[in-house]
C-alpha positions in Angstrom: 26.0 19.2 76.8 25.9 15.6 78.4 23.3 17.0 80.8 25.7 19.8 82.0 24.7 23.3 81.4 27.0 25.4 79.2 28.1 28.7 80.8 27.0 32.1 79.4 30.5 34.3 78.9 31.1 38.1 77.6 33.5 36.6 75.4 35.5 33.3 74.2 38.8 32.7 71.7 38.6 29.2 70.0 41.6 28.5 67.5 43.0 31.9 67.7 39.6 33.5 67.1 38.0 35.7 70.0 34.1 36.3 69.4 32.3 38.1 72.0 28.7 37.7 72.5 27.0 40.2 70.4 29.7 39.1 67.6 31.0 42.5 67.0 34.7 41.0 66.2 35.8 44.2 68.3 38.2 42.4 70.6 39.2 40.1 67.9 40.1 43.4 65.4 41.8 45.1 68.2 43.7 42.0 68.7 44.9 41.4 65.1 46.0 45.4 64.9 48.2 44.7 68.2 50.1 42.1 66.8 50.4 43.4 63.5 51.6 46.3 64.6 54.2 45.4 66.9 55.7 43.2 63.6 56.5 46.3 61.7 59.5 46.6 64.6 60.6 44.0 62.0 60.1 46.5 59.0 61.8 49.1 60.7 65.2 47.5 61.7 64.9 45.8 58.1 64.7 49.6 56.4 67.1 50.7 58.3 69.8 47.8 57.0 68.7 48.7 53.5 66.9 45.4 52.8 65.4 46.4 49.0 61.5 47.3 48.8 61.5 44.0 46.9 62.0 41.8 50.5 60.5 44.5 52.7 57.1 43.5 50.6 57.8 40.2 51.2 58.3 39.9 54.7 55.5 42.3 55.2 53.2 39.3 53.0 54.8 36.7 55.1 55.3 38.2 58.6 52.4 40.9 59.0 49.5 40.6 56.4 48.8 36.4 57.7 47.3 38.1 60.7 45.0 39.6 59.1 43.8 36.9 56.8 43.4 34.4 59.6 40.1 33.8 60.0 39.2 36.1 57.4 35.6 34.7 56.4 34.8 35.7 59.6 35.6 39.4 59.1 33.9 39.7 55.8 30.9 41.7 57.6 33.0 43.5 60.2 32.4 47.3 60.5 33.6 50.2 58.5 36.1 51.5 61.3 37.1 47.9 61.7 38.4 48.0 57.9 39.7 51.2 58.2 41.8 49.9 61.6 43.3 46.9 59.6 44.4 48.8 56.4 45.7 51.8 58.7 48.3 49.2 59.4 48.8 48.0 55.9 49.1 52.0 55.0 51.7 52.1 57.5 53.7 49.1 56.4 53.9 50.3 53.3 54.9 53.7 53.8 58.0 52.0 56.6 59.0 50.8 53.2 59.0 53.5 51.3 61.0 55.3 53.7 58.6 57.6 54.1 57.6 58.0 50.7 60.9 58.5 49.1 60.9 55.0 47.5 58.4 53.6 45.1 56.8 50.6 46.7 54.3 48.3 44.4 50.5 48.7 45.3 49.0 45.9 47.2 45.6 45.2 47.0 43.3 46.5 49.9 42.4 44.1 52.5 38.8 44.4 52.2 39.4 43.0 48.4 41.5 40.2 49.5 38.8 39.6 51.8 35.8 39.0 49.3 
């Protein structure tokens, strides 16, 4: 680029988006599980106040499931144990809400079909 040679990297993040060279979207998955997981904290202290499943839902679609819809066309051929990392997470939202399975909580589509 303007007669400058482009460096080779392992890996690069460009608008939030971290592709590695042999685009495996591995660091990129691991990422959006980290951060998703650390906002069910917000689940938890929410359950615990007795917020109703009704706005546990909807702060898990506003505050947790985003991450994992950014960038999403990018993820449509990620791997099988990539999928199954992502909706682990959604499994486990779900069940913070249900208190452990002693509430009834609505189904929510799987991420995989909100991806295609």
């Amino acid at each position: 680029l303007g007669g400058q040679q482009v460096p080779c990297v392992e890996q690069a993040k460009g608008l939030g988006f971290i592709l590695d060279k042999y685009l495996t979207f591995n660091d990129q998955v691991n990422s959006m599980v980290t951060k998703a997981s650390r906002r069910l904290h917000y689940l938890r202290l929410l359950t615990k106040q007795g917020t109703s499943v009704v706005d546990l839902v909807q702060v898990y679609i506003t505050l947790i499931r985003p991450v994992f819809e950014y960038g999403n066309v990018l993820l449509v051929g990620c791997s099988k144990e990539q999928e199954r990392q992502m909706e682990r997470v959604q499994r486990r939202a779900l069940w913070i809400i249900s208190l452990g399975g002693r509430r009834e909580v609505p189904p929510l589509p799987m991420l995989k079909e909100r991806r295609e």
